[in-house]
Every structure is written in structure tokens, then in C-alpha cells.
N, C-alpha and C positions, 0 to 999 in steps of 0.2 A: 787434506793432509800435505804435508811438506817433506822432502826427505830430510835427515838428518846428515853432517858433514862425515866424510870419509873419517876412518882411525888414524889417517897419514896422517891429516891436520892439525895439530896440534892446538888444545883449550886452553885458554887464560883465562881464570876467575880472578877479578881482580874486584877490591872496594868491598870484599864478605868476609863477615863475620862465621868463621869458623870453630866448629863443636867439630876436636878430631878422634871423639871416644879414646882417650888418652887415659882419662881421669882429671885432663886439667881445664879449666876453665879455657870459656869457650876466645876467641881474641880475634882483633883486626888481621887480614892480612891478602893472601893470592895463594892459588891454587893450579898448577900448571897440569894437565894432563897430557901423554902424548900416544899416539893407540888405545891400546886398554886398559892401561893404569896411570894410575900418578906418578908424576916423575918429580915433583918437587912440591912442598907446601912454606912457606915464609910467611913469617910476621911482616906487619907492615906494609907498604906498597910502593910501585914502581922499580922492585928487584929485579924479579924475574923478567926475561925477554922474550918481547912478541912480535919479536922477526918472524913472519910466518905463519903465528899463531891466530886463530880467531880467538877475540879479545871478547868474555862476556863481564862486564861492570853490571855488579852485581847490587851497588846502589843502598848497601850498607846491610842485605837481606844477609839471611841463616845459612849457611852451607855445612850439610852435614853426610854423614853416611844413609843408605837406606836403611829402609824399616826389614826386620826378619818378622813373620810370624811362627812359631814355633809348633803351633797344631793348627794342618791347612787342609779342609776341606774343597777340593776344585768340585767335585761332582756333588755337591749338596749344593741344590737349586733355589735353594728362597723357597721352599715348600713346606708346606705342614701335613703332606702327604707323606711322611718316611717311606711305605712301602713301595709307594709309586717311584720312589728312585732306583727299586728293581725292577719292575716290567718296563720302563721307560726305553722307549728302541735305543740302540747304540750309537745309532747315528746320530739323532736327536741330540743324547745325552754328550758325545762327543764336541758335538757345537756349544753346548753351555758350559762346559769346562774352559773350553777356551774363552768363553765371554768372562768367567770366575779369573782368570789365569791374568787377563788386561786387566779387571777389576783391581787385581791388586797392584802392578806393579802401575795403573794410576793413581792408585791411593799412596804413593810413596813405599812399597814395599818390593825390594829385589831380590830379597831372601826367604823362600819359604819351607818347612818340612813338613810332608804330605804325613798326615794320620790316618790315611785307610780311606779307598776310592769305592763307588757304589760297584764298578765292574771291575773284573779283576785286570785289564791292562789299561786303564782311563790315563789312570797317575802317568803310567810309562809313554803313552802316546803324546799327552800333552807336554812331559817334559823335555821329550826327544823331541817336538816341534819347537818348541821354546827355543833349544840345543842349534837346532837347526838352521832360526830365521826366520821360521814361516809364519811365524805368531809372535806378539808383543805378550811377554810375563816374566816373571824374578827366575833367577834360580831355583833349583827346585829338586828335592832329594822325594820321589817316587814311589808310592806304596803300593799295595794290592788291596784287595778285599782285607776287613782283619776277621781274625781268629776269634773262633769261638771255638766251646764245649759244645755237645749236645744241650739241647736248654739252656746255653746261655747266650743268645742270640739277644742282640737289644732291640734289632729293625728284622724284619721277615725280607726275606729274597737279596740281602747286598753282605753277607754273612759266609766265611768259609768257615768250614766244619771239621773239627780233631780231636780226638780222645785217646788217650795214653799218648807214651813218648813217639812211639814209630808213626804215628799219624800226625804228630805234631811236626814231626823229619819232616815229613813227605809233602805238608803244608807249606814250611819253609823251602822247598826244595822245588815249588813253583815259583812261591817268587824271586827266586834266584832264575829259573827257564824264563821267565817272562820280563826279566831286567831289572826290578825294581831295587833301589837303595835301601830299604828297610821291611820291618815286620811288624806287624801290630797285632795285640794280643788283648781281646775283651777281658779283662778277667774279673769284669766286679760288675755291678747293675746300677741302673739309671732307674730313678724312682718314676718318670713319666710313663716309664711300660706300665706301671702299674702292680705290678706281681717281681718284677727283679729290683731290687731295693740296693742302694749305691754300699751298704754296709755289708753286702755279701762279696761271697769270693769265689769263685768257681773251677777254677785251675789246680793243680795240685804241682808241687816241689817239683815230682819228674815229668810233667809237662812240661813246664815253665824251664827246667834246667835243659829238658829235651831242644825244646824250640832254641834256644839263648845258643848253647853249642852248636848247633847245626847253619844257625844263620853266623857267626863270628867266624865260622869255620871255611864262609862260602863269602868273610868280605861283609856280610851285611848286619845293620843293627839294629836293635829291637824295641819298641817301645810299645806299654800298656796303657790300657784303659785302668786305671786304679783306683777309684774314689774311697774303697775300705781300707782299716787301716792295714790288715792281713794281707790285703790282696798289692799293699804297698812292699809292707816286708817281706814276701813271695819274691816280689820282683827283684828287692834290692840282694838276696839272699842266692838270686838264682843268675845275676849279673845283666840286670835290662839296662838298657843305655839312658832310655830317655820315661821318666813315669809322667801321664798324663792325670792331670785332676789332685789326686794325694789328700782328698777333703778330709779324710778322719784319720788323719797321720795319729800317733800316739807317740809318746815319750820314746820308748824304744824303737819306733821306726825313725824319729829325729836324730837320735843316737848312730841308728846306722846310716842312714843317708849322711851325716856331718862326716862319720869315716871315708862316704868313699863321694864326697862334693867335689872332687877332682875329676871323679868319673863321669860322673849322673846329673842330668840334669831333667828338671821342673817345668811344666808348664801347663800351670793350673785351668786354664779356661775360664778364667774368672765371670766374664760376660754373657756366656750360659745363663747362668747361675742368677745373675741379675736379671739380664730380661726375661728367663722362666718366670720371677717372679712382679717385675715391673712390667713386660710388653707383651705377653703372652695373648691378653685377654682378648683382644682382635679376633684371636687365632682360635676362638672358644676353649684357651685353657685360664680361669680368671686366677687373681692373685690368693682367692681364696683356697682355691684346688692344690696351686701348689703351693702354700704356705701350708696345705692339710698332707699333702705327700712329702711334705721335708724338707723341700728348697731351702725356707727360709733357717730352717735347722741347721743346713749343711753347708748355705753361706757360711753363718756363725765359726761353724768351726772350722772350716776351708778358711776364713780371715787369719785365726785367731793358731794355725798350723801355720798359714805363709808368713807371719809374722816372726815367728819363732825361728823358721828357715832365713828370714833375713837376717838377724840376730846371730845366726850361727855360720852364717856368710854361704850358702846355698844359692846356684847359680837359679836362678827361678827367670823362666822368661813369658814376655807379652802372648797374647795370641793365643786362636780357641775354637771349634766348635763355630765359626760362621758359616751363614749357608742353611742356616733356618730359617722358615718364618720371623719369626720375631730376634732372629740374630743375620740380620741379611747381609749378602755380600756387599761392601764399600764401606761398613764400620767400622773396621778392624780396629781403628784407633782407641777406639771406648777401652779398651784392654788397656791401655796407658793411661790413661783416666782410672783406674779403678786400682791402678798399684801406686797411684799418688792419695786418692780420695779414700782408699779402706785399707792398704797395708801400710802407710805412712813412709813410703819410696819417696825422696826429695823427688823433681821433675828430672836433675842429673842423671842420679840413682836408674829412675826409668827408662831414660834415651841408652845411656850407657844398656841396660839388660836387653835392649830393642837393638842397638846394634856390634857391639863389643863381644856381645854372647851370642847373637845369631852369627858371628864369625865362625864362633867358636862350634857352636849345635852344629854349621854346617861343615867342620872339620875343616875347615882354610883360615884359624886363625891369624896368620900372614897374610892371608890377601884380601879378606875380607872384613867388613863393618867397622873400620876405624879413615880418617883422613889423612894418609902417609902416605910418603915413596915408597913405594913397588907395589900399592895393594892395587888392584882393581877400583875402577873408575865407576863406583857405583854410586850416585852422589843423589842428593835432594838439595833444591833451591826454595828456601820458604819465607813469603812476606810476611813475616813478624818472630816471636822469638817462642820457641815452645819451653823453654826454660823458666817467663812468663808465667803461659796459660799453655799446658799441654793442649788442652783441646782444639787447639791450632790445626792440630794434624788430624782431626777427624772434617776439614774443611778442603775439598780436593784443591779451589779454586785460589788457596792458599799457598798452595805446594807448586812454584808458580817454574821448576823445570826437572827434572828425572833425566837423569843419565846411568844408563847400565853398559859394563863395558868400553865405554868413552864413547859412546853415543847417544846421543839427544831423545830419547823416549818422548819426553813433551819440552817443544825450544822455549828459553825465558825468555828469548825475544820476542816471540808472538802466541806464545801459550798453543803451540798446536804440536800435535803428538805426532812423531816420525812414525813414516811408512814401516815396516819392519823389511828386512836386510835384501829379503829375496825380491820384495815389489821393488826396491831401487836396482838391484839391478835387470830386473825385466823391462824398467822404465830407463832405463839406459842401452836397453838394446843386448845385454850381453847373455850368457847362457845361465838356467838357472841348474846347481846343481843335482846329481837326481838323488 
């Protein structure tokens, strides 16, 4: 490991091709960072001044914003044990969050929003270490356990439990004591249980309005498990922030999500869905099983619903459900792949939803996922063009520097990933703080 340079020193990207999530095509030019954000970006080359500056020639490569994931698993382990992510000791489990946490922000991702942790303070730990220094990972808005019904629990033991409004409060009303940024809400079923079917709904108006009030009221926002189409317009009717999956949307749920596409935003999980039914079989679930439980059914119309949402100009973002078996941590990119190759997103279309709109999900549309003065110096350096071939970005060895914050996560100069903040300075001798 190498440290990365102080925030005093100022960066010069100079000789890179710039994608600045603008909307405009991507152009030659230089990218000046100074601390923790951008202080200037220019066309062309040799404007800006590097009195000072460490100068990184970038040799003609991609510079662009990081990646958001928009539904981020840290405590699903690459297991096809679900339940086992409940008995799993804490301590144990803590260690592999943080290995999920570097996963991403190697894979080109600085933005992410947490969909519900196996224990109820995982999210909050990791992101306050993140916050910290003590650990390399993205930004990262923190969840708890999510919310079930009684019977509607999708995994045994990682599952908190509410029925009627007052217990839904009271739900919400830990994850506000235990810090988290958000609230996740089961309210529909996943056809691999076997017996809860994604076309169901289980929540009722004054639940769903219970929960939505009480967390808006406390600062925090709410987002569901949705795959029915019911159990979408529940959400949209009751004011969720963020619906996850949406596979059996229906004409009048499209209707009302285009009213309130200001507010709400999508993120379907696409890559579930696919490797349910392409990668599974390793896993002993073959393509048969789940093309007989529906997969293949709820692709279909999970396509032929995001389609319509782009059409209607619906903020719909990457990212999913990793952290399975057969969806393991370090793919995340296949998600960008699957909004060029089955919703027919140009490859613009999808960088823009990857970082334009995780600005946005993560509430810092000013400071995040675009390449401008004043945002945050959260950058990707990539040997080749994903504008091309997306699939560029599902290639770590590709993504050849990461800066968060205006420091070097992995340097382009020798491809090796900084220390994080507290080992430099215990490697300098000075105090770490407590």
C-alpha cells in the first residue's frame, strides 16, 4: 500500500477525456482538484496551472464521476445460505461488511444507498467508519433491518417485525435511535421463498402511511421492497421516497409514479432477476426452477414496465440485490449492462442514471456525481471508453484510478490503492483520533 497525497496538494488531470454527467458529450480537456472538490474543469489543454499541483496525464483515458448503486447490500455475504446471515456472530459479520464496503468503492463506486443490513446497526457501523477514515468504501446512506408484517418475512432471523400503525412508529423510531438515514419496508414477496409470491402485498394504507410519517417527521426516508403492482401504488399513495423492484407496475401505477417522478425514485434490481435465472444453478437452484417460480415471467414484465418508466422520463437507477450467490459482490456493473442490453438506455443514458442521479438519490445534487466546480472530487480514471462497450466497467483492472474526496483510493500512477486516512497518519507518527 502507498499513502495517497494530502488534500493541500492540489490535482491536475490533464490529457482526459471527460464525461461530466452534464448531459453533453463527453470532450478533451483538464480537471483541476484542490482538497475535496473540484475547482476548475476546462476544455482543451495546458490552461489551467500546476504551480504546485501534482500533475496526473492521463494519456488520453476516461474521467468521469463514480458509480452510485442505488440498492446496496454490505452484509449479504456471497452466500446462498440466507438464513445463515442471521446466526452469523456480529463480529464475524462486521468484518465482511467492510470487505463488501472496499468491494465497491474498488469497483468504481462512491455512492451507495443501503437497502436493509442482516443486523440492525451493520449499515450504521460501517458507514460511520467509512465517515471516519478507518476503512476504504463510497458514501453511503445506512439502513437497519427492513420491515416486515407478521408472515411477511422474506429471510428467517435478519427481519424486523410491525403490525398496525403504532408498531410500525415504533419500528421507525429505532432506526432513527440507532442513526440510520433510511427505512425499508418488505411489502411484497420473492417467488424463491417459495410460498410469498412477488405479486402479493402485505402492508396495508395505514401502515405504509404509519411508517412514511413518522420516519419524514424524524429526517429519514423510506424505501420498499415492491415487486406487485399494489404493493407499488401503496407506496406511491402513501409517500415512499425510493421503490425498489416495481416488476408488475400496471398502467395506473405508471400514471402515478410520472406525477410524482420529481419525488421518487426506481431501482429495479435488474441482475437478481437475471442471474436467478442464468447463474443460479451452481447454487442448486437450476434455470428450470426458476423459470417454474416466475423469474422468467417477472423479467418479462419488469423489462417491458422499465421501459415505459423511461418513456415517461422516470428517474430509474443501476444497482441491486448483490451479495448473493449467484449475484456476488464485485459485479455491480452487470446492472449497466442490462439497462443498455434489455431496456434499450443508450450507454450515455446509463452512465448519466449511474452518476447524475446517484447525486440526486443521495440528496447532494450540487456536490455529487457530475464533473464540475464545487462538487466533490469523487472521480474514476478508465483505460478505455464505456460509452464504447459498457462493460468496461465490470473490469476492475480497467478502472485504472478512484479518487473520493480528492484522494487517491487507487493511484493511476502505479495502480495501488491508498492506505485509508487514519493509517497515514499513524504512519506519520501523529495522533489518531478517538
Amino acid at each position: 500500500m502507498t499513502s495517497s497525497p494530502s488534500t493541500d496538494q492540489a490535482v491536475l488531470f490533464t490529457n482526459v477525456r471527460i464525461f461530466d454527467s452534464s448531459g453533453s458529450d463527453p470532450f478533451e480537456g483538464e480537471v483541476l482538484v484542490h482538497g475535496e472538490r473540484i475547482v476548475e474543469v476546462r476544455k482543451g489543454a495546458g490552461d489551467l496551472p500546476q504551480d504546485g499541483a501534482r500533475v496526473v496525464d492521463g494519456q488520453g483515458k476516461f474521467l468521469m464521476s463514480g458509480l452510485c448503486d442505488a440498492h446496496t447490500h454490505f452484509s449479504w455475504v456471497n452466500s446462498a445460505d440466507l438464513p445463515g446471515l442471521g446466526t452469523m456472530g456480529v463480529e464475524e459479520h462486521t468484518l465482511l461488511c467492510a470487505r463488501s464496503a472496499q468491494t465497491y468503492i474498488d469497483s468504481g463506486y462512491t455512492m451507495c444507498v443501503g437497502a436493509a443490513a442482516a443486523k440492525p446497526r451493520l449499515d450504521v457501523v460501517i458507514r460511520n467508519a467509512i465517515n471516519d477514515g478507518q476503512i476504504p468504501g463510497p458514501r453511503y446512506l445506512a439502513n437497519c433491518q427492513e420491515i416486515a408484517v407478521t408472515g411477511g418475512a422474506l429471510v428467517d432471523g435478519i427481519t424486523a417485525f410491525a403490525d398496525g400503525p403504532e408498531e410500525m412508529r415504533k419500528q421507525v423510531r429505532r432506526n432513527v435511535e440507532m442513526g440510520a438515514d433510511l427505512v425499508k419496508l418488505s411489502m411484497s414477496g420473492e417467488e424463491i421463498t417459495g410460498n410469498q409470491h412477488a405479486e402479493d402485498n402485505y402492508f396495508s394504507d395505514e401502515e405504509t402511511l404509519a411508517a412514511v410519517t413518522e420516519a419524514h417527521r424524524r429526517g429519514l426516508r423510506v424505501c420498499s421492497h415492491a415487486r406487485s403492482g399494489e404493493s407499488v401504488k401503496m407506496s406511491l399513495r402513501n409517500g415512499v421516497d425510493i421503490i425498489y423492484h416495481a416488476s408488475f407496475i400496471d398502467d395506473e401505477g405508471l400514471d402515478m409514479l410520472e406525477e410524482q417522478k420529481d419525488r421518487v425514485f426506481v431501482a429495479p434490481g435488474l441482475n437478481w432477476l437475471v442471474a436467478t435465472l442464468e447463474d443460479a444453478a451452481a447454487f442448486g437452484y437450476p434455470p428450470e426452477a426458476a423459470e417454474a417460480a416466475g423469474y422468467k415471467h417477472e423479467l418479462e414484465c419488469a423489462i417491458d414496465g422499465l421501459k415505459k418508466m423511461k418513456e415517461r422520463g422516470i428517474r430509474v437507477l443501476p444497482g441491486g440485490d448483490y451479495g448473493f450467490a449467484w449475484t456476488p459482490h464485485g459485479t455491480y456493473a452487470r446492472d449497466l449492462a442490462h439497462f443498455v442490453n434489455l431496456l434499450g438506455y443508450t450507454t450515455k443514458e446509463t452512465l448519466l442514471a449511474a452518476t447524475a442521479f446517484g447525486g440526486q438519490i443521495m440528496r447532494m445534487p450540487d456536490d455529487l456525481g457530475q464533473v464540475a466546480p464545487g462538487f466533490y472530487a469523487d472521480l474514476i480514471l478508465i483505460d478505455g471508453d464505456p460509452l464504447e462497450d459498457i462493460t468496461i466497467l465490470q473490469d476492475q483492472s480497467k478502472i485504472v484510478g478512484i479518487m473520493k474526496d480528492g484522494r487517491f483510493h487507487k493511484d493511476p500512477t502505479n495502480g495501488i490503492e491508498a492506505r485509508p486516512r487514519e493509517l497515514d497518519e499513524i504512519h506519520r507518527g501523529s495522533p489518531v483520533p478517538a
